[in-house]
matplotlib code that plots the C-alpha trace (Angstrom):
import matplotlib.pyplot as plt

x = [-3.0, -2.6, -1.2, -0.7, 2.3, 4.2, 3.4, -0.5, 0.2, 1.8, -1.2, -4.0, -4.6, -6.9, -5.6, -3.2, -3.1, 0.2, 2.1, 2.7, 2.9, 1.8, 5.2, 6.7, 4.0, 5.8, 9.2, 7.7, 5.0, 7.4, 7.0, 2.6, 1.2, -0.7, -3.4, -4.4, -7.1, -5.8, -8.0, -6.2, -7.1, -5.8, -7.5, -9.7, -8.9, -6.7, -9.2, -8.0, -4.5, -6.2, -7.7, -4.4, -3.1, -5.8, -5.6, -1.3, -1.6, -4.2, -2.0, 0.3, -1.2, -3.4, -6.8, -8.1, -7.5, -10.3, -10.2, -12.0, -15.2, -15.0, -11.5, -10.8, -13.2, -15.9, -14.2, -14.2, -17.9, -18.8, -16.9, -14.4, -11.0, -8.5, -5.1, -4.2]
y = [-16.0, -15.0, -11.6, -11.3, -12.1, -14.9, -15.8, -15.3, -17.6, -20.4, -20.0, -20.6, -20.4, -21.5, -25.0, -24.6, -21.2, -19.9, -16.4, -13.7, -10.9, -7.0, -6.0, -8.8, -8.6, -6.5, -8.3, -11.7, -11.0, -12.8, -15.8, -15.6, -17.2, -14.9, -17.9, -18.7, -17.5, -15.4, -14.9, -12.5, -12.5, -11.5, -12.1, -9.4, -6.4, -6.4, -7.2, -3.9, -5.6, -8.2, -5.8, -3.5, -6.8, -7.6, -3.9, -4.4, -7.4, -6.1, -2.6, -5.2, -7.4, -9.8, -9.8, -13.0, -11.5, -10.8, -10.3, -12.7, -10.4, -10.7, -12.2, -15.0, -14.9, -15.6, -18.2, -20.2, -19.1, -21.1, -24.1, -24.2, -25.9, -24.5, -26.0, -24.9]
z = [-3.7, 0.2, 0.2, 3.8, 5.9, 5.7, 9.4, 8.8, 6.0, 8.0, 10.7, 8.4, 4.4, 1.7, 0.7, -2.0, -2.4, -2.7, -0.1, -2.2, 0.5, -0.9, -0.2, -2.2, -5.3, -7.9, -7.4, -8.4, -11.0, -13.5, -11.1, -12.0, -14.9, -16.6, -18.1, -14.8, -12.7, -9.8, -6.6, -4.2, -0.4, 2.8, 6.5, 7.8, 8.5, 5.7, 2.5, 1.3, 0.9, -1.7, -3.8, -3.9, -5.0, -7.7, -9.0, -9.7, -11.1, -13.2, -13.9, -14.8, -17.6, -16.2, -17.0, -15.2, -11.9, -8.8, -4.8, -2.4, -1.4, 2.6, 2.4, 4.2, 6.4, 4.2, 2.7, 5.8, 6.3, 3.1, 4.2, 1.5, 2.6, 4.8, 5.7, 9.6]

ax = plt.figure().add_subplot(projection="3d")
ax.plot(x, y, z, "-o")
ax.set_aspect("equal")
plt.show()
């Protein structure tokens, strides 16, 4: 889950990983599956945005939850796909 801005979103993001902006989290946790595995990230400097995320949804009931250490940056570092 990208918790940055839409507009960050739309410039680069993990492939498939669905916006869910900070602001916006708490108005659509109905909208989460609470089964799945959710990875929360955000691009630098904001990787204090994805574990603000990760702690609400896990305030919130979800126990399969954890931030992207080194946010999206890293993920790009390891060669894991992005869609541009």
């Amino acid at each position: 889950m990208d918790v940055c801005s839409a507009e960050a979103y739309q410039a680069s993001h993990i492939a498939r990983a669905i916006n869910i902006p900070l602001a916006e989290l708490k108005s659509q946790l109905g909208e989460l599956n609470k089964a799945k595995w959710i990875i929360t990230y955000c691009t630098p400097p904001s990787e204090e945005s994805s574990a603000r995320a990760a702690s609400i949804l896990l305030d919130s009931g979800f126990q399969k939850v954890t931030p992207i250490r080194g946010g999206f940056e890293s993920w790009i570092d390891a060669y894991y796909p992005v869609e541009w």
